[in-house]
VEXDREN-2710 file (C-alpha; in Angstrom, 1 decimal):
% VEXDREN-2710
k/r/px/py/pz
1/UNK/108.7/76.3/126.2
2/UNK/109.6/79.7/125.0
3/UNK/106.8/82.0/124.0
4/UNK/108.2/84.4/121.5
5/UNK/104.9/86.9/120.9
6/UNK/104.2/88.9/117.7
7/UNK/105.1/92.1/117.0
8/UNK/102.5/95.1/117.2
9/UNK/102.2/95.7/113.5
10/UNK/101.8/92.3/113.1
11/UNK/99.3/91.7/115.5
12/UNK/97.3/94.6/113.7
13/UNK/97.2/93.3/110.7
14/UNK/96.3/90.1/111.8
15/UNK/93.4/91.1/113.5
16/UNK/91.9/92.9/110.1
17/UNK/92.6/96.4/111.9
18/UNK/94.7/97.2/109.1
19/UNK/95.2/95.7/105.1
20/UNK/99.0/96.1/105.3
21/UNK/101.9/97.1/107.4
22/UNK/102.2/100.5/106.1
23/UNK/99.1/101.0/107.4
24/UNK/100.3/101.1/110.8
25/UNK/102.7/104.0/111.1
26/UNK/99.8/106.7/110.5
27/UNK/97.7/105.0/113.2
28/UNK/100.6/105.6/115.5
29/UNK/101.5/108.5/114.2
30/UNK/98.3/109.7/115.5
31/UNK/98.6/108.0/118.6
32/UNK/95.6/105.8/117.8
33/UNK/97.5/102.8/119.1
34/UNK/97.5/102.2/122.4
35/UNK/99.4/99.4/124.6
36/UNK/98.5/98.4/128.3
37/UNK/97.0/101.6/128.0
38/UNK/99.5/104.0/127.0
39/UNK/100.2/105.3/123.6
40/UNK/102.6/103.2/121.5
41/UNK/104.9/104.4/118.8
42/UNK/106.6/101.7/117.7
43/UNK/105.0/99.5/114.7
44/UNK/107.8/96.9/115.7
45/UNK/107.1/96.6/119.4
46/UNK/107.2/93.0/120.7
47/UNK/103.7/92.2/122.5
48/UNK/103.7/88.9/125.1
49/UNK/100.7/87.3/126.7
50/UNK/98.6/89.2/128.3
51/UNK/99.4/92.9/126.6
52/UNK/96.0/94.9/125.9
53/UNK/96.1/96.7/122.4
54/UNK/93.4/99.6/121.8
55/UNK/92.6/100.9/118.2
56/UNK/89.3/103.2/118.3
57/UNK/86.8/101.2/120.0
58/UNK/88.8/97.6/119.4
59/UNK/90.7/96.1/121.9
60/UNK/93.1/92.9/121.5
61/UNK/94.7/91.1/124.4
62/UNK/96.9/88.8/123.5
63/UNK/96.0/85.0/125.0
END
């Protein structure tokens, strides 16, 4: 079985974090985004099980 994961930006706006994609790039622009702990950039970063994803005071692991 092959688990493929979503991409950050898609995650995001998944989780109601953010109404579109567009949305994303100022987040990480600011460095709002963060990924295992460490500030992502990239809005098309692939995330697999187990990733943490911080926005503010909301955090996503993937499952």
């Amino acid at each position: 079985m092959r688990d493929d994961g979503i991409r950050l930006g898609q995650l995001l706006k998944l989780a109601g974090l953010v109404d579109t994609g567009s949305d994303v790039r100022p987040l990480l622009a600011e460095g709002a985004v963060t990924v295992g702990g460490r500030v992502e950039l990239r809005r098309g970063r692939q995330l697999r099980k187990g990733d943490v994803v911080a926005v503010g005071e909301h955090k996503l692991r993937l499952v």
